[in-house]
N, C-alpha and C positions, 0 to 999 in steps of 0.2 A: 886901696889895694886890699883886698877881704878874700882874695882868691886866688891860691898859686895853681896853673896848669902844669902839671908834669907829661908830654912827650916823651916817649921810648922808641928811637930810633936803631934799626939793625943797621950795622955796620957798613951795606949796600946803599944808605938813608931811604929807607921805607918806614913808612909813618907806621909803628906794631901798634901801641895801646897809648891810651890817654886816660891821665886820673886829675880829677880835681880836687881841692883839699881847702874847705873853708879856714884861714888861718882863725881868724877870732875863736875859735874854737880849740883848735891843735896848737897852734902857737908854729914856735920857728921848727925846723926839721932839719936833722941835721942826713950826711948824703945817707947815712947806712939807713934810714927809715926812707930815706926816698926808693933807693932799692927795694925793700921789701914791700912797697907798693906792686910791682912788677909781679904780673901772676906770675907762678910759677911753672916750669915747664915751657915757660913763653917761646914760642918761636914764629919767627916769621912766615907769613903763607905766601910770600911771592919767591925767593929765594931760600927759604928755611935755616937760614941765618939764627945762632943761638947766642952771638955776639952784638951787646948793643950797649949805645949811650944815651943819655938822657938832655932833651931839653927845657928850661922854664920860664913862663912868664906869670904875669902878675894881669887878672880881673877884679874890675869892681864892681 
């Protein structure tokens, strides 16, 4: 596992943005850096939605 996907989903579950983060590099993340992945401003373009959660898994 050398790669966590981060998912940002609005509140509606519309897939907004995906970031990926080579861990061997960055190491663990804790959540307040997984937020500031999130552009800022972000909003959703199917609903406009500016309430969202995040989901993650794990590539190798």
């Amino acid at each position: 596992m050398r790669k966590l996907v981060i998912t940002f989903v609005c509140e509606n579950r519309h897939d907004v943005e995906t970031v990926t983060v080579d861990l061997s590099r960055k190491g663990e993340l804790s959540e307040e850096e997984i937020w500031q992945m999130q552009s800022r401003s972000c909003r959703c373009r199917k609903c406009g939605s500016a309430r969202f959660t995040y989901r993650t898994r794990y590539k190798d």
